[in-house]
C-alpha positions as CSV (number, residue, x, y, z in Angstrom):
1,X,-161.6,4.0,0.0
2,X,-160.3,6.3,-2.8
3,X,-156.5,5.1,-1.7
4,X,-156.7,1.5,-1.7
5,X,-158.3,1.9,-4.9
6,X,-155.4,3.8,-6.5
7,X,-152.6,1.6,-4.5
8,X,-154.3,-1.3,-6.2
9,X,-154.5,0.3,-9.5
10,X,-151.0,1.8,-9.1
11,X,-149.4,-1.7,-8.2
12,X,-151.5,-3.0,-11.2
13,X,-150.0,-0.5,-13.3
14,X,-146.5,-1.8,-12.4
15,X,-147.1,-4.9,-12.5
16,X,-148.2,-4.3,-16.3
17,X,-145.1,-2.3,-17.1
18,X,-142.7,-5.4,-16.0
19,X,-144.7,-7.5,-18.8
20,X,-144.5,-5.1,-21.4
21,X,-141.0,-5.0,-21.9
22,X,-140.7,-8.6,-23.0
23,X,-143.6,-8.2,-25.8
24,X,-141.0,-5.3,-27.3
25,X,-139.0,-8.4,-29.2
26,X,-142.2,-8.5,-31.5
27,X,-141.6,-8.6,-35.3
28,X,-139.7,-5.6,-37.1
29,X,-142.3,-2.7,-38.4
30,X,-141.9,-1.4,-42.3
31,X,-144.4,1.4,-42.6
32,X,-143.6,4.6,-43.0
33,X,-146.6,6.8,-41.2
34,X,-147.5,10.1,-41.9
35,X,-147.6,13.5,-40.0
36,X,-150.7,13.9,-39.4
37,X,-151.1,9.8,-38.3
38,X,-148.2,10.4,-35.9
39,X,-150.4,13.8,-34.4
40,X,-153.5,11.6,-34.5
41,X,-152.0,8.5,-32.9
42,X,-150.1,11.3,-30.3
43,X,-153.5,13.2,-29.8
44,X,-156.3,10.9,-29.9
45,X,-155.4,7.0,-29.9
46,X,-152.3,6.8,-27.3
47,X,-154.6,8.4,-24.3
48,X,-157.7,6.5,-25.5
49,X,-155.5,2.8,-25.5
50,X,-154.0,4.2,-22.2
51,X,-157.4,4.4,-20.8
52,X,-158.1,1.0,-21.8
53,X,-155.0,-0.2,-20.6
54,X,-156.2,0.8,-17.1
55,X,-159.8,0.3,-17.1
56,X,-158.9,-3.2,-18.2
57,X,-156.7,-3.7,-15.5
58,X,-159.3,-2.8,-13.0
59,X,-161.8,-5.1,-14.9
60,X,-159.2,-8.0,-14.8
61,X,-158.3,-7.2,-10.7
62,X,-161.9,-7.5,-10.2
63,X,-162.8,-10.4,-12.0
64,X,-159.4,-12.3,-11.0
65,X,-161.4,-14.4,-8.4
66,X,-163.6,-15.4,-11.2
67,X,-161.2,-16.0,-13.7
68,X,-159.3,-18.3,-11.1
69,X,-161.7,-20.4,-10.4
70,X,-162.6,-21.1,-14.6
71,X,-158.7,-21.2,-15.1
72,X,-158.4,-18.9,-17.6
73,X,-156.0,-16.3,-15.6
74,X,-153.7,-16.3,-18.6
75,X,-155.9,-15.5,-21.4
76,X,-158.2,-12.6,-19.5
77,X,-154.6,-11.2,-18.2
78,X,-153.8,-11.5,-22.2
79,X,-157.0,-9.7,-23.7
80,X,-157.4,-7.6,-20.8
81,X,-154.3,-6.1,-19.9
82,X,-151.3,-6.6,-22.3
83,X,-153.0,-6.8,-25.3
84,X,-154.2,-2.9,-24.5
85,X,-150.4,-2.3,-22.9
86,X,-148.6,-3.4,-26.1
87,X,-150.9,-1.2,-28.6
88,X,-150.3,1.6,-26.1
89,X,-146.7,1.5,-25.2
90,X,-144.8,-1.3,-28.3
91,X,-146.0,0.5,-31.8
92,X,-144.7,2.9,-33.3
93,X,-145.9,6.5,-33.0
94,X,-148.7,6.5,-36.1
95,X,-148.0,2.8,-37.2
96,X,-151.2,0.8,-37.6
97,X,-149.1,-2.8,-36.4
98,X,-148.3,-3.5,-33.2
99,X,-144.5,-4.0,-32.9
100,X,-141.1,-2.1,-32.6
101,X,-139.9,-0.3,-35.4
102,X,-136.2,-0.7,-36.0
103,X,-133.7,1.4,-37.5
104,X,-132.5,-0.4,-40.9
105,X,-128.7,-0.6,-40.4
106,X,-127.1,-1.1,-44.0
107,X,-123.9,-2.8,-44.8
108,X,-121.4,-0.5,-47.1
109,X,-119.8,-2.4,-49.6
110,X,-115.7,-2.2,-49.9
């Protein structure tokens, strides 16, 4: 029981990381966060948004039957899995938006 469980999850998980990567051409981040929001975001939020990332894939797995039927695959794939997956994996460590955060590359003047 315990395996298919964790192959499902596992493939789940995978199948999250392929989407994520196209959510990281989100809008450029300004903030500049502190130490101690970086350690918090590192210590406390990342695992507890990890978490959700995969309880909410198992939520949206099991309800997928459901969710076919009322045709609303999109939007519970959406709340449920990569809204959690892009807090978690596209912000900045301690930023409060979700988003990359690019380096500013500025032009020298001749």
């Amino acid at each position: 029981m315990f395996g298919k469980v964790s192959k499902v999850v596992g493939g789940a998980l995978f199948a999250a990381s392929l989407i994520v990567p196209s959510a990281s051409f989100a809008d450029v981040i300004e903030e500049k966060p502190s130490a101690l929001a970086m350690t918090g975001d590192a210590v406390f939020a990342r695992p507890v948004l990890f978490g959700m990332t995969v309880v909410g894939t198992a939520v949206f797995i099991a309800s997928l039957p459901f969710s076919a039927l009322g045709g609303n695959v999109r939007e519970a794939a959406d709340t449920l899995v990569v809204g959690p997956a892009t807090t978690t994996f596209v912000r900045c460590l301690g930023c409060t938006q979700t988003g990359r955060k690019d380096d500013v590359v500025v032009a020298g003047t001749n």
